[in-house]
N, C-alpha and C positions, 0 to 999 in steps of 0.2 A: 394307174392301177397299183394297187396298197397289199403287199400279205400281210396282215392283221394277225393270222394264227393258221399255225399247219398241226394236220392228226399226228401224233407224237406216233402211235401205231404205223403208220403208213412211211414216215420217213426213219423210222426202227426197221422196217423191214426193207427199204432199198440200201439202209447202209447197212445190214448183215448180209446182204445178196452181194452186193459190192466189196464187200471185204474179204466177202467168201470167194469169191473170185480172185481178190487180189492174192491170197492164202492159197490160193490153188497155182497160181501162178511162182508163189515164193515157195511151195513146195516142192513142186517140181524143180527148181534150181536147186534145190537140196539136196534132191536127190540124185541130178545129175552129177553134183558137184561128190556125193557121199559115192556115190560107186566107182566115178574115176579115182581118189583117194585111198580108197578100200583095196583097188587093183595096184593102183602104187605101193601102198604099203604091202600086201601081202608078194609082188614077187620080190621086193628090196629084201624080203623075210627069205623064202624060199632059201637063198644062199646060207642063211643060218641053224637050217635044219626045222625051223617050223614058221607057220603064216596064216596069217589070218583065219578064220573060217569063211569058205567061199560064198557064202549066203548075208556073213554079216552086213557088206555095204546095199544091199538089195532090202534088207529086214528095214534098215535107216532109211534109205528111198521111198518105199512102199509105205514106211510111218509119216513119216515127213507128210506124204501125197493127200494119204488120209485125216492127218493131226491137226497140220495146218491151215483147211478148210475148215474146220469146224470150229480150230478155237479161233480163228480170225473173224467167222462167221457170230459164233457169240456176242465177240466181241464189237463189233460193230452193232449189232443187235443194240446192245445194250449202251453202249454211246451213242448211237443214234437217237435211241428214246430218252435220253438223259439231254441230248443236243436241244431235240426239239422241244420239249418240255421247259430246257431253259428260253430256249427262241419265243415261245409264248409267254410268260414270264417279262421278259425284258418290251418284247414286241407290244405288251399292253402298257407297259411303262412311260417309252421311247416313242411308240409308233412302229410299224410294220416298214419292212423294205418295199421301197417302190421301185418298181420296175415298166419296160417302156416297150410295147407289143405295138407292130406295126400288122 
């Protein structure tokens, strides 16, 4: 069995769904990592007479959550359909990958 040619559509949309995924997953490290930092720095301030604004590490979290799904999302999108479109391309050139189903 031979892939000859994949819909540049079809494999643009699992790798935005996949990235958008993986972007949800790096944002939330973001943000856990932005609100522990936010809490260190502002009570290390506190002794100094002023600290952080208590909302700032939350505002970066919550960005993160949202920011990074979607431009990871994009961005896959659009590699994706840039991938396969060259995978067609060369696949016509080369020959298609073969693969072995039992």
């Amino acid at each position: 069995m031979v892939i000859r040619r994949v819909r540049v559509w079809s494999v643009a949309k699992i790798a935005g769904a996949t990235y958008a995924a993986l972007g949800l997953l790096i944002g939330l490290m973001f943000a856990a990592f932005s609100m522990v930092g936010a809490g260190i720095a502002s009570a290390a301030r506190e002794g100094e007479g002023g600290g952080l604004p208590a909302g700032l590490g939350a505002l970066f979290g919550v960005g993160a959550i949202i920011i990074a799904p979607i431009f990871y999302g994009v961005c896959g999108l659009i590699f994706g359909a840039i991938g396969a479109a060259l995978y067609n391309l060369f696949a016509g050139m080369v020959g298609g990958v073969e693969i072995e189903v039992a």
